[in-house]
N, C-alpha and C positions, 0 to 999 in steps of 0.2 A: 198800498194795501192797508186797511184799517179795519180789522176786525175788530168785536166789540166784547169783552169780557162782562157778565151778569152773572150771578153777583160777582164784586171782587174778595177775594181771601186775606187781604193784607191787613185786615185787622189786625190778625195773626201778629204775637208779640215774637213770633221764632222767625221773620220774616217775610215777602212778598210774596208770595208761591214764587210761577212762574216767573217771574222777575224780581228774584230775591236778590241780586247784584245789581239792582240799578241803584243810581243814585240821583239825590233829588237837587233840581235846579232852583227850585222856587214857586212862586205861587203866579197864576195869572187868570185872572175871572172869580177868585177864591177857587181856584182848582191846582191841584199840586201837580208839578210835570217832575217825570223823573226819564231819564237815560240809559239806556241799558247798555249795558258792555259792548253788545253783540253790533250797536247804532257805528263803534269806531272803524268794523271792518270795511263797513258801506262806506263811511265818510270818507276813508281813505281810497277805498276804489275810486267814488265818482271825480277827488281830488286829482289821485295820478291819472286816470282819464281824459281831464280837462287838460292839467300840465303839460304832460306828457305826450300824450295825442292829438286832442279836438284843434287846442288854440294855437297848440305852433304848425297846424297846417293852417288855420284859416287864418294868423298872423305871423308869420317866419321872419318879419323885423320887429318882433318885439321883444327884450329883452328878459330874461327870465326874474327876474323884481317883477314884471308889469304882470307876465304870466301868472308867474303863480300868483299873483297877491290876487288877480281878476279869479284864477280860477279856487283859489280859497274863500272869496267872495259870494261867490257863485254857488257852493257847495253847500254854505251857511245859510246861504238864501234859498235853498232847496230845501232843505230842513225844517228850515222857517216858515217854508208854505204847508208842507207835511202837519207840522203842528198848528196851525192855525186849520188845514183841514181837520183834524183832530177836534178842535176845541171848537168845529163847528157844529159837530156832533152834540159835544157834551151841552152847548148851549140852549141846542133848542132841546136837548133830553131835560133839562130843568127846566124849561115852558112846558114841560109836558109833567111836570111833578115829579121825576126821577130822578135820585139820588146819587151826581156826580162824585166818587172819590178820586180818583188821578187821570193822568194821561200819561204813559209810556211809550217812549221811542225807543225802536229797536229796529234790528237786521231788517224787516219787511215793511218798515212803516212806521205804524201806529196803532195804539192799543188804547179803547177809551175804557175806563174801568166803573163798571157803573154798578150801582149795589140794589139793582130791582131789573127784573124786565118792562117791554114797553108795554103798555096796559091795554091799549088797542089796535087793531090795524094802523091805523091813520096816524098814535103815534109811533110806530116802529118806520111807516113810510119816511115821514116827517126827517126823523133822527139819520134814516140812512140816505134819502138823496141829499141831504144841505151838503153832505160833505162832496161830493164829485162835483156840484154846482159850485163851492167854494173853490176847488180847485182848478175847474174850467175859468171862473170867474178869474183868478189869477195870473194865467194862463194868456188869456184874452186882453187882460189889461197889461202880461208884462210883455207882450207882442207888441201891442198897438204901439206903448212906449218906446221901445227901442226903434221902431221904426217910424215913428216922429217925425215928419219935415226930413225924411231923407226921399232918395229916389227908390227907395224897395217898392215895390209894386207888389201886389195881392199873390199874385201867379208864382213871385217868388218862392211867398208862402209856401205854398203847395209843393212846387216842383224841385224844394231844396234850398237856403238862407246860405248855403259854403261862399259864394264867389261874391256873394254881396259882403257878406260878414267881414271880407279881407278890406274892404273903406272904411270900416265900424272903429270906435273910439273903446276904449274898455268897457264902459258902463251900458253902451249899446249892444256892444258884443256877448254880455253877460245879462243883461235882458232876454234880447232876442233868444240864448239859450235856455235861459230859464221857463220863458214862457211856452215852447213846444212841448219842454218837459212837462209843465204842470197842464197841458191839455190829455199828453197820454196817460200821466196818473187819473185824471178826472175819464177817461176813457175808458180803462183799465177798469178802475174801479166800480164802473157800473156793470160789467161781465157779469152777469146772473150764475153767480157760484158762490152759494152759501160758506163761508159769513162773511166775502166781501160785500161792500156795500149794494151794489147789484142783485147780487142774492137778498138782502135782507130785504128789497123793495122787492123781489120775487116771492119772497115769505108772506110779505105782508099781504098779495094779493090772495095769494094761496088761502088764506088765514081770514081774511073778507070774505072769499069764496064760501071753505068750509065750514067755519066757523069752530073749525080744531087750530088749537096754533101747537099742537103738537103733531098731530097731521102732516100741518103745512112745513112746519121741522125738520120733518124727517124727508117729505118729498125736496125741499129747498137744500137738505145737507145732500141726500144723493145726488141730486145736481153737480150740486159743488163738487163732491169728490169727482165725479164725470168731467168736469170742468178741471179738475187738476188731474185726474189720469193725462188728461190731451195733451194741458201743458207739459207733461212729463216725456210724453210720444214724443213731440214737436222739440222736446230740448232735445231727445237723442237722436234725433233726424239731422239736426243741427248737428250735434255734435261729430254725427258720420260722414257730414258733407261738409268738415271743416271746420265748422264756425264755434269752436268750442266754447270760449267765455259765456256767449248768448248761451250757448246750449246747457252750459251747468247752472245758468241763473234760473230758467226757464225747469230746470229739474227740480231746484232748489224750492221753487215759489209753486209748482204742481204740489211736490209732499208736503209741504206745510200746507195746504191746501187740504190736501187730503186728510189731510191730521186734523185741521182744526173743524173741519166740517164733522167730521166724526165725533171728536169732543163737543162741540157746540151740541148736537143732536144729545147726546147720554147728559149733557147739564141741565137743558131742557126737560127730560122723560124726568131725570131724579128732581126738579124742581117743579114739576106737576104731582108723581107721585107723593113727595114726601110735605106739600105745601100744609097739609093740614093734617101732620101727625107731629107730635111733640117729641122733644127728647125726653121727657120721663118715659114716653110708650116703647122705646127703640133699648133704652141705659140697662147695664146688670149690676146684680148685686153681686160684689166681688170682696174676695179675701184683704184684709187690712196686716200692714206691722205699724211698730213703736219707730219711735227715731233711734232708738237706744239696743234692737235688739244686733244682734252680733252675727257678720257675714256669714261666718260659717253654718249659725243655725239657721239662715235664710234661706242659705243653698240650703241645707238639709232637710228642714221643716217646710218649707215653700215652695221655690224651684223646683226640688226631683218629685215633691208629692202631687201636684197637680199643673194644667199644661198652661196655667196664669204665668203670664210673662211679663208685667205691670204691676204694682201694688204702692196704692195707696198710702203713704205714710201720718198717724193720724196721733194726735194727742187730744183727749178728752172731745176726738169727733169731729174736729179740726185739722183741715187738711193741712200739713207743714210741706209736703213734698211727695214726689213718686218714684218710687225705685224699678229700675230696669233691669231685666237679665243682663244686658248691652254693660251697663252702672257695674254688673261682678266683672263681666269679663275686662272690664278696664284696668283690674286692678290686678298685682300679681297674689299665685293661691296663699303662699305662704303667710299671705298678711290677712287671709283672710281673718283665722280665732283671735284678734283683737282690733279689726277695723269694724266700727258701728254704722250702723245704713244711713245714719243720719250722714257720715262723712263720703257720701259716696252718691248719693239721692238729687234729684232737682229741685230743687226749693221751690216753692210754691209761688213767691213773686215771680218766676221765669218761665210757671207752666201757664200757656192757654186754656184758661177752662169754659164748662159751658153751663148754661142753664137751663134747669129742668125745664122751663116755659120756652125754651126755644124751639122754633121750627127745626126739625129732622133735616131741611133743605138747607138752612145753613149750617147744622152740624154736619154736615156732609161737605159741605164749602172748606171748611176749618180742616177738618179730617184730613181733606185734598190737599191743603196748603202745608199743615205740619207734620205728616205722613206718619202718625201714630195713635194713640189712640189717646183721649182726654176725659179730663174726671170732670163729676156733675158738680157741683157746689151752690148752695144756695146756704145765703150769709154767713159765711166763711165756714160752714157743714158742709162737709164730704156726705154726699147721696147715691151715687152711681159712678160706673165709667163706661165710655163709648167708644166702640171703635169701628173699623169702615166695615168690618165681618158684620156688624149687630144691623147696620144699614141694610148691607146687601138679604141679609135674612129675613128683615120687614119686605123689602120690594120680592123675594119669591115665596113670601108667605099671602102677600096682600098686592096683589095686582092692580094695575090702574084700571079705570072703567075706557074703555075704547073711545068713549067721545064725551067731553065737558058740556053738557046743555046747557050750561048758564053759561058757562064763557061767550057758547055762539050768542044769546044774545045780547052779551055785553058788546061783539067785537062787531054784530050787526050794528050798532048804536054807537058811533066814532065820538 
């Protein structure tokens, strides 16, 4: 699975959003790969699967050194095609002039994180089938490989690799399983259920069609979530007739499904509606303190007089920090009549802020990412502050128009 994050949040100095615990491996293509916690529980499943079950029935004289090291092998190299499907997204999304920032592995896959949507049909086609053809492409050639000058025959293929597998050498044996894996990912992955890659090449047609790509969004995400209802039926059917593991995986991979199709569509609607409203149009002018003035007159003078739960801390108009109601209650009351907001406040190198010229669509990205609300700043001047309420109030004051006429003939024209 490799849904496709647009834009990503991680600019965010307070962290990555949704994948605020991962951690980075390194760079490969000038693109940054990062790991996410959630990748160790998988790793470890398909390891004790292989250990455990696969290879001591299809080799039961091979010593557990050979085992495990083939099926830790194997596991490394399944990941390793994961992300190379991955990065074959990200590739061809910079042929197409799109702004790769990472790639994250996690529980489900893969996450390309890209900081623009595709601009046309043709490229969003482009972006979402390299990757399933990358992964058949792997697939195909770690099959052929493993079956090399042996006597496997084609039909084997088909009707089952067990009884052949037990004459296989390690490195054959962990081919040959590699590659059937990475045909059902490449299989899997074209299921037309928005925002696996299938879906997105179903958006894209939608999107040619209509010449709404928000439209096609929302018909491509209902799909999807249809497509992960199923999966969700088909785990607990599993599940009642036995076959539990499959069954919790298949529940596991429907709600994320369902999840991320719903999100994908609402990032979509808020990045059409808000693409050409600025954060000066959305920002309020809000109540300011001193660094110096004293907790207790904050709570008194601030806090209980109005329902601002933020404030600005400013010297000569200059943002220094932002003080939170969250900031009092950290402290105990007694201390408040001689603790100063300055000793208690975020300091301003640690807050995310934003600027007045920026698109509403990515202050809404940031919003998402740091789950609070951020002050405007323009040249080190406090201007405004934003938060995800000031958002939602432009999108039901200011409606989108039902259909983009210039988009259709931009997306008519690949």
């Amino acid at each position: 699975m490799s849904p496709t994050m647009t834009p990503s949040a991680s600019e965010s100095r307070t962290g990555r959003g949704a994948f605020a615990r991962a951690i980075r491996l390194g760079r490969i293509l000038g693109i940054e790969i990062f790991v996410h916690w959630s990748l160790v529980f998988i790793f470890v499943l398909v390891l004790l699967n292989l250990g455990l079950s696969l290879l001591p029935s299809w080799h039961p004289d091979w010593g557990s050194i050979v085992t495990w090291t083939t099926a830790s092998g194997a596991a490394l190299l399944f990941f390793a095609s994961v992300l190379a499907h991955e990065l074959s997204h990200s590739v061809v999304a910079r042929t197409e002039g799109i702004r790769v920032e990472g790639i994250t592995l996690f529980l489900f896959g893969g996450v390309s994180q890209m900081k623009d949507e595709p601009p046309t049909p043709r490229a969003e086609f482009l972006m979402a089938v390299v990757g399933p053809l990358t992964s058949l492409g792997i697939g195909v050639v770690a099959t052929l490989a493993g079956a090399w000058g042996t006597a496997l025959e084609p039909n084997d293929l088909m009707s089952g690799i067990s009884e052949a597998l037990r004459t296989m050498s390690p490195i054959r044996t962990l081919l040959l399983w590699l590659g059937p894996i990475n045909v059902l990912l490449g299989l899997f992955n074209l299921i037309p259920g928005f925002p696996l890659d299938g879906g997105r090449v179903f958006r894209s047609a939608l999107w040619w069609i209509t010449g709404d790509v928000v439209k096609a969004t929302r018909w491509a995400a209902g799909f999807g979530q249809l497509v992960g209802w199923l999966l969700v039926f088909t785990g607990f059917m599993n599940l009642f007739g036995g076959v539990s593991a499959q069954g919790l995986w298949l529940i596991l991979i429907g709600w994320f499904l369902i999840n991320a199709a719903g999100m994908s569509y609402q990032h979509m609607f808020l990045n059409q509606t808000l693409r050409h409203v600025r954060v000066s149009d959305i920002m309020r002018n809000v109540r300011s303190v001193e660094p110096d003035l004293i907790v207790q007159s904050f709570v008194d003078d601030f806090l209980m007089q109005t329902d601002q739960t933020a404030y600005p801390v400013l010297v000569n108009g200059a943002l220094t920090g932002v003080v939170r109601l969250r900031d009092v209650q950290k402290i105990p009351r007694e201390k408040w009549p001689w603790t100063r907001v300055a000793d208690i406040m975020t300091p301003a190198e640690e807050l995310t802020t934003l600027d007045s010229t920026m698109t509403a669509s990515r202050a809404a990205e940031l919003l998402s990412a740091v789950g609070t609300e951020l002050p405007v700043v323009e040249r080190s001047e406090f201007v405004g502050m934003v938060e995800q309420q000031d958002v939602l109030r432009w999108i039901t004051l200011h409606p989108p128009p039902s259909r983009d006429d210039g988009g259709k003939a931009q997306a008519r024209n690949p």
